[in-house]
C-alpha positions in Angstrom: 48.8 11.3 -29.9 48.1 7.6 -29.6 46.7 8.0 -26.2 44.4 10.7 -27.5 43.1 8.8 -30.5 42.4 6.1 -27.8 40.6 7.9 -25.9 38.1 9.2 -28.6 37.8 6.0 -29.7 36.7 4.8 -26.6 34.5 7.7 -26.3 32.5 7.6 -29.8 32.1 3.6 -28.8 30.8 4.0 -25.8 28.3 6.8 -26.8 26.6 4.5 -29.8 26.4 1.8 -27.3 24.3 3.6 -25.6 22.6 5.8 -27.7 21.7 2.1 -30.1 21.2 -0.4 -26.7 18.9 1.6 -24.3 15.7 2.6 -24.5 14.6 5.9 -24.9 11.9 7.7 -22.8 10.4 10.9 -23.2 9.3 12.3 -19.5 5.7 12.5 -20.7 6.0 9.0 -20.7 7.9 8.5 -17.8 5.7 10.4 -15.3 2.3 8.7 -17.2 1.1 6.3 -14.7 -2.6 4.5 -15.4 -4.7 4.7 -12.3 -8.5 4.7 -11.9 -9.7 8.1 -11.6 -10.8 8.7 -15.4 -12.9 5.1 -14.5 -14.9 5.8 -11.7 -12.5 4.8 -9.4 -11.0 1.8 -8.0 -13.6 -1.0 -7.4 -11.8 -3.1 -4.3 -14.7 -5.6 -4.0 -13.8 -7.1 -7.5 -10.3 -8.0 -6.0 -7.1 -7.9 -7.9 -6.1 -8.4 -10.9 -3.8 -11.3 -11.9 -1.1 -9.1 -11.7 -2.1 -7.9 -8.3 -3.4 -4.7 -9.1 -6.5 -2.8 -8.9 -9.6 -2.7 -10.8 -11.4 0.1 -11.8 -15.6 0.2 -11.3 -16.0 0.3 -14.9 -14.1 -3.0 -14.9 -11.3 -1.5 -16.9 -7.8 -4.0 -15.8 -5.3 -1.6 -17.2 -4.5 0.4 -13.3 -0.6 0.7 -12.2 -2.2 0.9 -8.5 -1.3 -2.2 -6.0 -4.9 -3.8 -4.9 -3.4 -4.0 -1.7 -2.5 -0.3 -1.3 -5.4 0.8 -3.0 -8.0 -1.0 -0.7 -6.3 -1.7 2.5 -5.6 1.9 4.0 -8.7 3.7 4.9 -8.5 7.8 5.4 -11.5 9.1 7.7 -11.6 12.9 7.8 -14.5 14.9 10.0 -15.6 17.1 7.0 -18.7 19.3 9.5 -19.3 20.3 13.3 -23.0 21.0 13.9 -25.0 21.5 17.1 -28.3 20.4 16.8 -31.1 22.7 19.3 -34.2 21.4 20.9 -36.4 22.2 17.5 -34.6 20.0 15.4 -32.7 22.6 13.6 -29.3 22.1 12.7 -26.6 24.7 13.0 -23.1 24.6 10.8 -20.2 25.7 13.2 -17.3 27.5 11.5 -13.9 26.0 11.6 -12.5 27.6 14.3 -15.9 28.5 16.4 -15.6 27.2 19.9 -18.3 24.3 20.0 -18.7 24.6 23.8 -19.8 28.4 23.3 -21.7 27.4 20.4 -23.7 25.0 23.0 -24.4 27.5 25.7 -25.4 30.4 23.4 -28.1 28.2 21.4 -28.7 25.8 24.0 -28.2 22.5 22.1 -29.4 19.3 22.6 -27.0 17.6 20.5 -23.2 17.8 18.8 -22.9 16.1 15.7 -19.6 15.9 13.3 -20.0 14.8 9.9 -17.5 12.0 9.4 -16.3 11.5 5.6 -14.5 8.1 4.3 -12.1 9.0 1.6 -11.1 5.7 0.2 -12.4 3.4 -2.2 -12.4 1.0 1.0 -15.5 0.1 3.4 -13.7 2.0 6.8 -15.2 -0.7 9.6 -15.2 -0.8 13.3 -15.4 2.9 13.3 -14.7 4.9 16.9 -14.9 8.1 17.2 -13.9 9.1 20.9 -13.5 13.0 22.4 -10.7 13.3 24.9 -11.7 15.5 27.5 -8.8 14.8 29.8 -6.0 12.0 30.3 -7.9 9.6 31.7 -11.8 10.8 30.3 -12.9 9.7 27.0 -16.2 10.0 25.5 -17.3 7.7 23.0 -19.8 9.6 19.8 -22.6 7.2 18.9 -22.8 6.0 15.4 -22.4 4.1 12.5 -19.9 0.9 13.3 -19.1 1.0 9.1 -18.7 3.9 6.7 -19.2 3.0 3.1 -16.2 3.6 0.4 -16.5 7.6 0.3 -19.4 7.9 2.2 -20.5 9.8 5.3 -21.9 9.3 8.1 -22.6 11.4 11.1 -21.4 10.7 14.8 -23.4 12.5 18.0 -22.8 13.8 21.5 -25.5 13.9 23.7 -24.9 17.7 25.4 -27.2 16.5 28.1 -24.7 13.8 29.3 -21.6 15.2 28.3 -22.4 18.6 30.0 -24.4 18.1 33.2 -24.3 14.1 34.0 -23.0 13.6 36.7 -21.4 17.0 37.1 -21.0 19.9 35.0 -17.7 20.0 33.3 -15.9 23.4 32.4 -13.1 23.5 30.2 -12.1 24.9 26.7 -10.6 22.5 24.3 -11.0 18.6 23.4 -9.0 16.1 21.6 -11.2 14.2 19.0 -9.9 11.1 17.7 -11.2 9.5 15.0 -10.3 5.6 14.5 -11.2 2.4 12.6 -10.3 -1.5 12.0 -8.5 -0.7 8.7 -7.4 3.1 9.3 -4.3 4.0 8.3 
């Protein structure tokens, strides 16, 4: 009996220690975590905060982000494929249309991906190159910076790619899209 009445004793002790000495959380407030999104985003050119973390564009301090993860990696993602013909006119490809079809059958002059930076980061030294084989690459001309969350569009000439200095058949191409500070 003694051993029992120890045992509880221990065990009603131990439980108002820590129901009376910890803090308690509800998970609302657990997963609640400040960032910048309901204040127009995170403003990296302001710098950090003394605290190292992000500011927000409307100048509010109050963001659990890092500055330095927030405005250090840059994501580039190529949002559109267009062919542009002779006229000027500017054709949408689906996702999964073959551009090199799309080419022949409208005979265009150009191919143009729409290129979208999704960080609040300027993305610089931008390259864009298609790989057309293991030693071939082809570098799109374009803008050297993309703004934070802009886009910009990078182009192909068809006639060089195409017919200079031969004509080149094949079916598929790797694009790789690059930059300075890309993740």
């Amino acid at each position: 009996m003694k051993y029992n009445c120890q045992f509880l004793c221990t065990l009603i002790i131990v439980t108002l220690f820590i129901n009376f000495c910890t803090p308690s959380f509800s998970i609302a407030q657990l997963q609640k975590i400040n960032t910048c999104e309901d204040h127009g985003g995170v403003d990296c050119a302001a710098g950090p905060t003394k605290y190292e973390m992000a500011k927000c564009s409307d100048g509010w301090q109050g963001a659990d982000v890092p500055f330095y993860i927030a405005c250090s990696n840059v994501i580039l993602k190529i949002v559109e494929t267009s062919i542009v013909l002779q006229s000027g006119e500017i054709i949408t490809l689906k996702k999964r249309q073959n551009i090199f079809d799309a080419v022949k059958k409208y005979h265009a002059v150009i191919i143009q991906w729409t290129t979208r930076n999704t960080s609040p980061t300027v993305a610089k030294d931008v390259k864009i190159e298609m790989e057309v084989s293991r030693i071939e690459k082809l570098r799109l001309e374009g803008a050297a910076e993309i703004a934070a969350y802009g886009v910009e569009n990078y182009t192909l000439s068809v006639d060089d790619f195409f017919r200079n200095p031969k004509p080149r058949y094949f079916n598929s191409a790797l694009l790789k899209v690059n930059c300075k500070n890309c993740q």
